[in-house]
C-alpha positions in Angstrom: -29.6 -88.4 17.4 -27.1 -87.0 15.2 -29.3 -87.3 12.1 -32.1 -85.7 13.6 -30.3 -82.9 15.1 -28.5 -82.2 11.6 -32.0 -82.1 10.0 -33.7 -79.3 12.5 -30.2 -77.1 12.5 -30.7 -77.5 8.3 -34.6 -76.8 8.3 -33.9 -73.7 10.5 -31.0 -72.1 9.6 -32.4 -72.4 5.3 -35.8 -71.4 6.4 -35.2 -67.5 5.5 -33.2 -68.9 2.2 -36.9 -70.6 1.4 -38.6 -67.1 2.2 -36.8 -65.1 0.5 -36.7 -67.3 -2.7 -40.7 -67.4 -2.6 -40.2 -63.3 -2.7 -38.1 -63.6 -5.8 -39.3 -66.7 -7.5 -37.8 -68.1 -10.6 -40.1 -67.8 -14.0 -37.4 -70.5 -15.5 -39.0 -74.0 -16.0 -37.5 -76.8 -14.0 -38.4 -80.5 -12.2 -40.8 -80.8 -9.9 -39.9 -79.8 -6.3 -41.2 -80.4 -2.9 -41.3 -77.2 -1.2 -38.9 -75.8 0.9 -36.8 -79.3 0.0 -36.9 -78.8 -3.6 -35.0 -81.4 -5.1 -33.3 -82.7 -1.9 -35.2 -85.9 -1.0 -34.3 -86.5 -5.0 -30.6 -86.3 -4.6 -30.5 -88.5 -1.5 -30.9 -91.2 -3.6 -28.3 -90.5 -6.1 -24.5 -91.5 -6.1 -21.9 -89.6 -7.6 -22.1 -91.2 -10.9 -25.5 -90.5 -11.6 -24.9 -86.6 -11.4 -24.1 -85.9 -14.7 -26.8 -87.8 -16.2 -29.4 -86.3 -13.7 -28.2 -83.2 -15.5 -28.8 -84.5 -18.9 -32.2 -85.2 -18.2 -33.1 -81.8 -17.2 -31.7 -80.1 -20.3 -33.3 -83.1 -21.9 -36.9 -81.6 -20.5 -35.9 -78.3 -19.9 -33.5 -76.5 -22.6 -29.8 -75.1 -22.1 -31.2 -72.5 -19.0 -33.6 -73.8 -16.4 -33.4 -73.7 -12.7 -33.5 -76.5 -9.9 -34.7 -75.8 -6.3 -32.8 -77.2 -3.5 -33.4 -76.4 0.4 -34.8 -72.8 -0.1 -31.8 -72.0 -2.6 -32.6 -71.4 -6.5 -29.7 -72.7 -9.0 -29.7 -71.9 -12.4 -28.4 -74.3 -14.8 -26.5 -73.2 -17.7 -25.4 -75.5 -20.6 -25.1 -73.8 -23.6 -22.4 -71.0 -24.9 -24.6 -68.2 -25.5 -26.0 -68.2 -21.6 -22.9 -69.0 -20.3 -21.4 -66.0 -22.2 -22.8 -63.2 -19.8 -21.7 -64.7 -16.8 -18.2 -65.5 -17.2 -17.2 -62.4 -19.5 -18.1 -60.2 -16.7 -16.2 -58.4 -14.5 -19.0 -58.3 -11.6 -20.2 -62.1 -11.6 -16.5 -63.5 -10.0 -18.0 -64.6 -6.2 -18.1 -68.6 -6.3 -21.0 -70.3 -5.2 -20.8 -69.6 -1.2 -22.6 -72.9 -0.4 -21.8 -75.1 -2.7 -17.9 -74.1 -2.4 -18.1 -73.6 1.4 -17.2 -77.5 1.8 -14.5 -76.8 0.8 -13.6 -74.0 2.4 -11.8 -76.6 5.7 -9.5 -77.7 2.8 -8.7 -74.6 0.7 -9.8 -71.7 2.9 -9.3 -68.4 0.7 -6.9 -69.4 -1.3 -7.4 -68.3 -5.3 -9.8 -71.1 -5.8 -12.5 -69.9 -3.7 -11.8 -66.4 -2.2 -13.1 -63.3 -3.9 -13.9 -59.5 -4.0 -10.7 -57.2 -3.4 -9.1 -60.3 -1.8 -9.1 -62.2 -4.9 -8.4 -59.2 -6.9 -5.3 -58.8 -4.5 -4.2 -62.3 -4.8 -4.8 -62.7 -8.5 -2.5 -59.6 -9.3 0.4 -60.6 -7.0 0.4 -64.0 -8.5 -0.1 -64.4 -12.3 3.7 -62.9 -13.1 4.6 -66.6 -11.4 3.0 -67.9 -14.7 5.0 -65.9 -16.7 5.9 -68.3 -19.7 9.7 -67.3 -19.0 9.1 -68.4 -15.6 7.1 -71.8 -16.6 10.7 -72.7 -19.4 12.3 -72.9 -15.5 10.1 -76.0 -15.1 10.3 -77.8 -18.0 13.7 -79.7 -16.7 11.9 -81.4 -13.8 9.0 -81.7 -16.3 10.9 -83.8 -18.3 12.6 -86.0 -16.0 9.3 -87.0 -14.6 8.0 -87.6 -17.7 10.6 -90.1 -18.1 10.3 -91.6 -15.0 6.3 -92.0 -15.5 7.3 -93.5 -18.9 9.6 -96.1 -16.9 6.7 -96.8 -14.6 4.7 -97.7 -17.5 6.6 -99.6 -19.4 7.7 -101.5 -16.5 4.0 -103.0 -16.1 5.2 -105.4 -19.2 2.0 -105.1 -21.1 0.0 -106.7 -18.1 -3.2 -105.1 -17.9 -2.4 -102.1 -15.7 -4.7 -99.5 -13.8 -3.2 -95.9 -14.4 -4.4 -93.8 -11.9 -2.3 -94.0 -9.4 0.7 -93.9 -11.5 -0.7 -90.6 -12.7 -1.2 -89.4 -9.5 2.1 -90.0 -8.4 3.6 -88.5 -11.3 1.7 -85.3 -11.3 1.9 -84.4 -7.4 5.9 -85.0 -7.8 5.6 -82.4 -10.4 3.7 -80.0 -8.9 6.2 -80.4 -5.6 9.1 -80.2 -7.5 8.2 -76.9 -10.3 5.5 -74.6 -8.2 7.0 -75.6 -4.8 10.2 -76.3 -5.8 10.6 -79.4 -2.9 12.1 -82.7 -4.6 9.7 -85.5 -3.2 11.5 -88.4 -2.8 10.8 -91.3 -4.3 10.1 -94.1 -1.4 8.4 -90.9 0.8 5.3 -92.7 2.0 4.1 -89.4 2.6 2.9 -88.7 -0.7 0.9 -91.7 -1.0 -0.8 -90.6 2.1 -1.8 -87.0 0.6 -2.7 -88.8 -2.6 -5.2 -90.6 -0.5 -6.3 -88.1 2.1 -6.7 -86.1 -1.1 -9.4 -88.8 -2.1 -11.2 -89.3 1.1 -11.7 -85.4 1.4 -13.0 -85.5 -2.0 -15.7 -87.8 -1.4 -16.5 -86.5 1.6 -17.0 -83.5 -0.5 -19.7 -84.7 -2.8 -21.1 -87.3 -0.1 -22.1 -84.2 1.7 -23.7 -82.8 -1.5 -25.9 -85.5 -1.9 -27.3 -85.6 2.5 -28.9 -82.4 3.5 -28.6 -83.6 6.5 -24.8 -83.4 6.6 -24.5 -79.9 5.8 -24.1 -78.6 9.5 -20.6 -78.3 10.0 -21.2 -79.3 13.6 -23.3 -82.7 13.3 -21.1 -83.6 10.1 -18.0 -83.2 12.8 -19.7 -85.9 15.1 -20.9 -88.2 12.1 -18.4 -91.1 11.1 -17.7 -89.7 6.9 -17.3 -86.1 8.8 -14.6 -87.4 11.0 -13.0 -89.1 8.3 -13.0 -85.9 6.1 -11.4 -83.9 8.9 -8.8 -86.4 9.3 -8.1 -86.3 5.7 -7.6 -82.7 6.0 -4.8 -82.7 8.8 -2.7 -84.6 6.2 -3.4 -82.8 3.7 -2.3 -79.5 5.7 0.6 -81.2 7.4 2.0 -82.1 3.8 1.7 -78.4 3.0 3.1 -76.9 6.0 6.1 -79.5 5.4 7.1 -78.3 1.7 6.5 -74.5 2.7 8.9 -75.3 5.4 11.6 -77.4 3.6 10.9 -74.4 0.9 11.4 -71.2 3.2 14.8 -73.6 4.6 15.6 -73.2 0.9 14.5 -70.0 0.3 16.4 -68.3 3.4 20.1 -70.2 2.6 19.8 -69.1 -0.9 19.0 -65.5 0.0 22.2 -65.4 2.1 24.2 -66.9 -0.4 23.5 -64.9 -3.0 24.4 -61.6 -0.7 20.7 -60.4 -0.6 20.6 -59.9 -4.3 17.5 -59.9 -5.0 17.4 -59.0 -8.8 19.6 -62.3 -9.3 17.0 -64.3 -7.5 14.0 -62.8 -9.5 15.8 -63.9 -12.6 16.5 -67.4 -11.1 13.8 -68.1 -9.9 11.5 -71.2 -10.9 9.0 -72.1 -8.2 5.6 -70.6 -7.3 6.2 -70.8 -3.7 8.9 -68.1 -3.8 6.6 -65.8 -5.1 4.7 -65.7 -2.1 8.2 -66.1 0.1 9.6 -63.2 -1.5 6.5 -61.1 -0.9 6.0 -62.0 2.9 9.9 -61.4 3.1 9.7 -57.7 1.2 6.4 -57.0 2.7 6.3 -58.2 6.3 2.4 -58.9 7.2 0.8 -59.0 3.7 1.1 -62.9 3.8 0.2 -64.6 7.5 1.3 -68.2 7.7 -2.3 -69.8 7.3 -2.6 -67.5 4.0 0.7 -68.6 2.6 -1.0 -72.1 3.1 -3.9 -72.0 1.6 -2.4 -70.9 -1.7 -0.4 -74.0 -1.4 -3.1 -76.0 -0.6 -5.1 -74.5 -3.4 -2.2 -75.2 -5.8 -1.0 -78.8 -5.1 -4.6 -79.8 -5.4 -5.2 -78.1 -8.5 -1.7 -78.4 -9.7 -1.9 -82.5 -9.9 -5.4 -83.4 -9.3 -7.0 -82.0 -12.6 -3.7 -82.5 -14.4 -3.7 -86.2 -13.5 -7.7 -86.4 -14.5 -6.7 -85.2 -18.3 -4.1 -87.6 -18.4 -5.8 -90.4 -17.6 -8.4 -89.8 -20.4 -5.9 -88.6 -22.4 -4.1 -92.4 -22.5 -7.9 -94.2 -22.1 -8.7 -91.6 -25.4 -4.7 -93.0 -27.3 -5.5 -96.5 -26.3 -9.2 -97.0 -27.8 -7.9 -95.0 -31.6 -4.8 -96.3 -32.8 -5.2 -94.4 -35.4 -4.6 -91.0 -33.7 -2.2 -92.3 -31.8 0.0 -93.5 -34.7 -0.7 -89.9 -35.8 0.8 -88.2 -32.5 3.7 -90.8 -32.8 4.7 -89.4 -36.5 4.6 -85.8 -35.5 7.3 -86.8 -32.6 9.1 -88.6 -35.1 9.2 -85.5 -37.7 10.2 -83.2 -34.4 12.9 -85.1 -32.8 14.1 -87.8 -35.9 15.9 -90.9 -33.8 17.1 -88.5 -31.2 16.2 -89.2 -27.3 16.9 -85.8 -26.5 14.7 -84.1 -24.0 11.7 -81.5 -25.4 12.8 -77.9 -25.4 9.9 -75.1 -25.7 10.4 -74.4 -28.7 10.0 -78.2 -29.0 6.3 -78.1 -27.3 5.7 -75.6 -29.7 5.5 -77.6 -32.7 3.3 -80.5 -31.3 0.1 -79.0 -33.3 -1.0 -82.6 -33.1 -0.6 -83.3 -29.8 -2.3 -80.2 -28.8 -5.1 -80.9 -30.6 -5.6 -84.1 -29.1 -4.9 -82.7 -25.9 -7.8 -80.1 -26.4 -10.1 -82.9 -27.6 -9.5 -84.5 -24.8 -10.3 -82.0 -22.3 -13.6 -81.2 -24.5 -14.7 -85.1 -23.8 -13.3 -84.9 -20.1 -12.9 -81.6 -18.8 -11.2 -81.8 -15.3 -13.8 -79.7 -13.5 -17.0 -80.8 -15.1 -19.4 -77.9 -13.6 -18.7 -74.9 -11.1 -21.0 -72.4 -10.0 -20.9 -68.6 -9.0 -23.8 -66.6 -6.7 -24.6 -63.5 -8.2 -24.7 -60.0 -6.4 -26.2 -58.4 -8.9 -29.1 -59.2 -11.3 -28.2 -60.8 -14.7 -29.4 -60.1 -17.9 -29.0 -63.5 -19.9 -31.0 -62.0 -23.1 -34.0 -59.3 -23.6 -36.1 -62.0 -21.8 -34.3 -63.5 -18.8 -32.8 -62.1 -16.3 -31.5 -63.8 -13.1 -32.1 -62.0 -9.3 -29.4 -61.1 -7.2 -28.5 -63.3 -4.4 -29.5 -66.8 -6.7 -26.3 -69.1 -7.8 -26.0 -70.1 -11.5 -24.1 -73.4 -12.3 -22.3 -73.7 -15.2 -21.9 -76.8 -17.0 -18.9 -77.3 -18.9 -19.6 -80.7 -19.8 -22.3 -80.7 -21.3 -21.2 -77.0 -22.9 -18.3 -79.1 -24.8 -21.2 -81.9 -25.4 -23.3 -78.9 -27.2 -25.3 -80.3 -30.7 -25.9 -77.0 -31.6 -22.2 -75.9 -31.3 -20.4 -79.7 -31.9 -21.0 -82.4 -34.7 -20.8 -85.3 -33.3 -20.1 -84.4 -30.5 -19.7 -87.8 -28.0 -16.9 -88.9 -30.7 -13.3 -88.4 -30.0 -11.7 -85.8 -33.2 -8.7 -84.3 -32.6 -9.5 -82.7 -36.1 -11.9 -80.2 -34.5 -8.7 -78.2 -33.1 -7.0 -77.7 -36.2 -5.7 -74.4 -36.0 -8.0 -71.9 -37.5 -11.1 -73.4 -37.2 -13.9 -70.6 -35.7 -16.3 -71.6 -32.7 -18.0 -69.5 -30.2 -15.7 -68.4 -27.7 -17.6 -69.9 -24.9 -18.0 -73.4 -26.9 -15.0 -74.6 -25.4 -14.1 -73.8 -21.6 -11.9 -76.2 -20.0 -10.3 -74.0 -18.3 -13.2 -72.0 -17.7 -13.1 -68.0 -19.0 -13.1 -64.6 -18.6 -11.5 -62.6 -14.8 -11.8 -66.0 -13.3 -10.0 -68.3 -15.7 -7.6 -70.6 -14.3 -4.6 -69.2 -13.7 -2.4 -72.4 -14.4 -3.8 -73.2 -17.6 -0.6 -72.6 -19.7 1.5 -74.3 -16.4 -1.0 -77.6 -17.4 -0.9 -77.3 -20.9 3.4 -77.8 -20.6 2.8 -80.3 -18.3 0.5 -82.3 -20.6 2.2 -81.9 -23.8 5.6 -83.1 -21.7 4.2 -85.8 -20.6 2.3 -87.6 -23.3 4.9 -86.2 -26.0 7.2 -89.1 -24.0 4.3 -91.9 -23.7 3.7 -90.8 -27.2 7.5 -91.5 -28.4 8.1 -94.8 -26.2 5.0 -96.2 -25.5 2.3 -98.2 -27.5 -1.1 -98.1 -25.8 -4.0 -100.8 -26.0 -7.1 -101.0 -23.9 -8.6 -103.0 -22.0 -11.1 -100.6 -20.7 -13.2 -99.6 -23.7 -15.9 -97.1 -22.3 -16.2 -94.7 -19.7 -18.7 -94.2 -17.3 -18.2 -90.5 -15.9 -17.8 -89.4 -12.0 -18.4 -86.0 -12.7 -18.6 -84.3 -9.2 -15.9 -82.2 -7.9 -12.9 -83.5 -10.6 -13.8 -85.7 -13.4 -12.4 -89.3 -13.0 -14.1 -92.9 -14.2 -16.4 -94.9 -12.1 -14.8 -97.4 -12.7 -10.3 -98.2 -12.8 -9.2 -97.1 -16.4 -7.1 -100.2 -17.4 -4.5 -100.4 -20.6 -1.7 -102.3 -21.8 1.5 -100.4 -22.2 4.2 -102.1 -24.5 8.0 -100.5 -25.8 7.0 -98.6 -29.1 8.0 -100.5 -32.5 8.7 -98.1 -34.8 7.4 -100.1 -37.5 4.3 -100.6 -36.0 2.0 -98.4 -37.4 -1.7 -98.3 -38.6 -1.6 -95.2 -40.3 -1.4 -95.7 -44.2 
């Protein structure tokens, strides 16, 4: 009943969709379609992990800019610098995909991630100085006694075979809490593991949805069993939220009254991301409501340790499998901080040319968010020969951007050597963090983070695998099909394959 109700609500409320795209059909090749269900019946068989290579197969058959027709709605595919280039260097083409982004939207609402227009423009102004890199130096303390503590997790395995993820997870969501929200978690709060969890479910429920047209009706996917699962999974996740803006504001309020109301003194103090917005509901009474204060929180814890713990998972699958490099990353430590166990300062961070590099590498290989989309509201002009109608989406895949044989030699092998500083690339070659207005505004927030973190496994740890290939999930944030497993042992410092 369900099922079939889902499928006439779909059918009639995309029928205009299928109209109006036969008014302004695509000239782009593409696969085979069905009409009006395009390429739906197709993805109904498909599970997460075959996403990615689905799309290989089209650019296989189809070049670097085709289209793919799904339930009345044109997507063009984009996968290769130079078509990507138009899109995200202008100033017109922000607005996010509005159906592919709109399961979301229970989740995130209009926080940064997915709102747009002057709201975005709003939003985006008020809170980049949060990310000021004087402001992201008040973070690296907690940084680095996480860092530690993630180190002690590790090395407490005892070179068993270990899955990471989890201990990632744990590690990154404390640091998000702790710098950008500046709530301490602590450490036996069963709490966490349940947003790290709900965090999951609402994920999959996500993508699960992407794959069954016939879930796509906020109303039958409500009565189905994944929908009420999803739902669920979102009342923790905004329960967690509302608790560390509210242990926050507790915060926030006693230090406002101890400091006498002097506000310049707290501007100068000030380390967390959460205050911003505090500061400007407390100066500006109505600009922030309670469910928009939210919904940037929401936005940023999920951001703020999801993607972060994807690259670091990689990044320690990437150390284990070349000892090599890893021996590499171990000498530049060594040539930074000598025999001492002191902490990293930014000035510190700085000098890890190495470590960056592999960082960037990594990200090239695995890049957090493996494809994102925007709907265009005006016409695009690609090149003198293509140009895309108003009201289609375009997707834009950074995965197979960074795999680009036109723009990478060799470009499924792991070489930190391509970041050496000064090599030239196209400027759209290499988009982790995507580009342009829309970039993502916590790129240098993650790229401390990172370089923290694996500048301590890096020092203390040696790293062996056990899992020796990846198969990609890349739907929503990039993870492994399957559990990443490595051994972790104490580092010997004379144990060393570099000659």
């Amino acid at each position: 009943m369900i099922v079939s109700l889902g499928l006439s609500c779909t059918l009639c409320v995309l029928f205009i969709g299928f109209l109006f795209k036969y008014w302004r059909r695509s000239t782009l090749p593409g696969p085979p379609s069905l009409p009006f269900f395009g390429i739906a019946l197709t993805l109904w068989r498909k599970t997460a992990k075959d996403i990615l290579p689905q799309f290989k197969e089209w650019i296989d058959l189809f070049g670097g800019i085709h289209k793919v027709e799904v339930l009345g709605m044109i997507y063009v595919i984009l996968s290769e610098p130079e078509v990507v280039e138009p899109v995200l260097s202008s100033s017109t083409h922000i607005t996010k995909g509005y159906f592919e982004y709109s399961f979301f939207r229970p989740w995130l609402n209009e926080g940064l991630l997915l709102s747009g227009g002057e709201k975005w423009r709003v939003r985006r102004k008020l809170l980049t100085p949060s990310f000021h890199f004087k402001i992201l130096e008040t973070s690296l303390e907690s940084m680095c006694r996480n860092a530690e503590a993630f180190v002690s997790s590790l090395l407490a395995t005892g070179g068993k075979p270990t899955e990471i993820q989890e201990i990632i997870r744990s590690s990154t969501l404390k640091i998000i809490c702790e710098t950008a929200m500046g709530v301490k978690l602590n450490a036996e709060d069963k709490q966490q593991n349940e947003f790290i969890s709900a965090t999951k479910t609402v994920i999959d429920g996500i993508v699960q949805r992407y794959l069954h047209f016939w879930l796509f009706p906020n109303f039958t996917y409500r009565l189905s069993k994944p929908g009420k699962m999803f739902f669920k999974g979102i009342d923790v996740l905004h329960t967690f939220a509302e608790q560390v803006i509210r242990k926050r504001k507790e915060l926030f309020i006693s230090e406002k009254l101890a400091s006498g109301n002097n506000n310049t003194s707290r501007k100068i103090q000030r380390k967390a991301f959460l205050d911003t917005l505090l500061e400007l509901d407390d100066s500006n009474p109505g600009l922030f409501t309670e469910v928009d204060i939210r919904e940037e929180v929401d936005t940023f814890m999920f951001e703020g340790h999801d993607t972060v713990s994807a690259a670091l998972m990689f990044a320690l699958f990437l150390l284990a499998n070349h000892p090599n490099v890893q021996d590499k990353a171990y000498i530049e430590q060594i040539e930074i901080f000598g025999d001492d166990k002191k902490v990293p300062t930014a000035h510190d961070l700085q000098k890890m040319i190495y470590l960056e590099m592999i960082i960037k590498e990594t990200l090239r290989l695995y890049p957090s968010v493996p494809f994102h989309s925007r709907v265009l509201t005006d016409d695009l002009k690609i090149d003198e020969n293509t140009v895309i109608p108003a009201g289609q989406s375009v997707v834009i895949l950074t995965y197979y951007i960074h795999r680009s044989k036109r723009h990478w030699i060799n470009p499924e092998e792991f070489i930190p050597e391509r970041f050496t500083p000064g090599v030239e690339r196209h400027p759209f070659s290499y988009i982790p963090f995507s580009a342009g207005p829309r970039n993502c505004i916590g790129q240098k927030f993650a790229m401390m983070e990172l370089k923290t973190v694996l500048s301590s496994v890096v020092r203390y740890c040696w790293l062996e695998p056990v899992t020796t290939s990846i198969i990609p999930d890349g739907t929503v944030i990039m993870k492994s099909a399957e559990p990443v497993i490595v051994k972790v042992f104490p580092r010997n410092k004379t144990q060393t394959t570099c000659s």
